[in-house]
C-alpha positions as a Markdown table, in Angstrom:
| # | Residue | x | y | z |
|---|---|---|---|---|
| 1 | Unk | 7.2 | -18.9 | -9.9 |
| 2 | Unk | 9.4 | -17.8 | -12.7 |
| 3 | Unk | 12.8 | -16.9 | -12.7 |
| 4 | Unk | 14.1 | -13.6 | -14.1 |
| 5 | Unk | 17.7 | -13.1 | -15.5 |
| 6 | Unk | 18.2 | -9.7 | -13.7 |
| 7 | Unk | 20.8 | -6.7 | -13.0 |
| 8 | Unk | 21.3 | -6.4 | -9.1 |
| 9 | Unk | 21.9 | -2.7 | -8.5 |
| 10 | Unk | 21.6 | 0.0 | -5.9 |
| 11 | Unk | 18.3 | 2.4 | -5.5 |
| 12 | Unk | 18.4 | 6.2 | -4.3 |
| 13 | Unk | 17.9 | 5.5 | -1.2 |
| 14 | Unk | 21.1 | 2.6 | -0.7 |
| 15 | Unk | 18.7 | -0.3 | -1.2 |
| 16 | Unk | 20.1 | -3.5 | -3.2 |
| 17 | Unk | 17.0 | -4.0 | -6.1 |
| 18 | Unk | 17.0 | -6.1 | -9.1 |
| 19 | Unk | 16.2 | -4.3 | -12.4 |
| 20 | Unk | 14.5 | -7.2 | -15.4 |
| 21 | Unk | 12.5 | -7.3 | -17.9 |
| 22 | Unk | 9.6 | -9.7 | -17.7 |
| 23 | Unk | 8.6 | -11.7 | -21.1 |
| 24 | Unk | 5.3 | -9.4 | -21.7 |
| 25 | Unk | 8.3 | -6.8 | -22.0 |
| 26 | Unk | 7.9 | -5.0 | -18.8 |
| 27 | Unk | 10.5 | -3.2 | -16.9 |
| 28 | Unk | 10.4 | -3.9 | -13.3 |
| 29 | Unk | 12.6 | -3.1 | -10.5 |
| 30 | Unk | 12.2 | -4.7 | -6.8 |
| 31 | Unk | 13.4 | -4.5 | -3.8 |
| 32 | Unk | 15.1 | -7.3 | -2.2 |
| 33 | Unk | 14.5 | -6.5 | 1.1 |
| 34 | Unk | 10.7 | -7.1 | 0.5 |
| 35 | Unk | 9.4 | -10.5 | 1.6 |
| 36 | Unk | 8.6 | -14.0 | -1.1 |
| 37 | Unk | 5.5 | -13.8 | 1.0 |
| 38 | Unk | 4.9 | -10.0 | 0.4 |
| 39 | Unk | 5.3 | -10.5 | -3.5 |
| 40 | Unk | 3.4 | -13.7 | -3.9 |
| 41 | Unk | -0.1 | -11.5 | -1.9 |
| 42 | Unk | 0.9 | -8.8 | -4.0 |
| 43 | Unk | 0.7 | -11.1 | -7.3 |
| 44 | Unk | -2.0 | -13.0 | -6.4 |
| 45 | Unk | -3.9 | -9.4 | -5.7 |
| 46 | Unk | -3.1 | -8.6 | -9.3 |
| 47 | Unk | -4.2 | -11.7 | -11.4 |
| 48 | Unk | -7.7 | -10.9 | -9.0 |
| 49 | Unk | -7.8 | -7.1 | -10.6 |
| 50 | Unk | -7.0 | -8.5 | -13.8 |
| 51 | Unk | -9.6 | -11.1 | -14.0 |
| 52 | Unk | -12.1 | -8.8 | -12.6 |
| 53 | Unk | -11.0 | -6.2 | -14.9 |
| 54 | Unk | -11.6 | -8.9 | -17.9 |
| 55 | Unk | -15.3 | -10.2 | -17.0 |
| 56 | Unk | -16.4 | -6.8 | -17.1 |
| 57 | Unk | -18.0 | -5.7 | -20.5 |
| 58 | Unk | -16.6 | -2.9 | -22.5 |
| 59 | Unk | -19.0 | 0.3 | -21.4 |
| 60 | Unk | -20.5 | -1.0 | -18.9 |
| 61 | Unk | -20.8 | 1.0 | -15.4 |
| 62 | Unk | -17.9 | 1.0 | -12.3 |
| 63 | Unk | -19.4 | 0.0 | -9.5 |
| 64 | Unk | -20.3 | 3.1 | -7.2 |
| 65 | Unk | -18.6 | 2.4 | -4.0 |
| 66 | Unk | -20.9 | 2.7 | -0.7 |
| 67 | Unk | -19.8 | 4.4 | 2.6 |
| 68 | Unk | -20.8 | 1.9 | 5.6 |
């Protein structure tokens, strides 16, 4: 996992978060009170979207989702 040079600051609500930005230039700010475990699903959940996301040709129809 990478490591981000970040700023460790406090949220609205109290909450110790990190503000950084990631290389692709995003600004993200996280909680540290939220699980390595949490974040790694969470990722992995992602790079799933975005793959998907890629395969599918440009125009082509969403999936209609069906009620069971």
């Amino acid at each position: 996992m990478a490591h981000f040079q970040g700023e460790v600051v406090r949220d609205p609500q109290g909450r110790e978060v990190i503000r950084f930005t990631t290389a692709s230039g995003v600004h993200a700010t996280v909680a540290t009170c939220i699980s390595q475990e949490a974040l790694d699903k969470m990722a992995r959940s992602l790079r799933r979207k975005l793959a998907r996301s890629r395969t599918r040709r440009a125009g082509a129809p969403r999936p209609v989702p069906t009620e069971d």
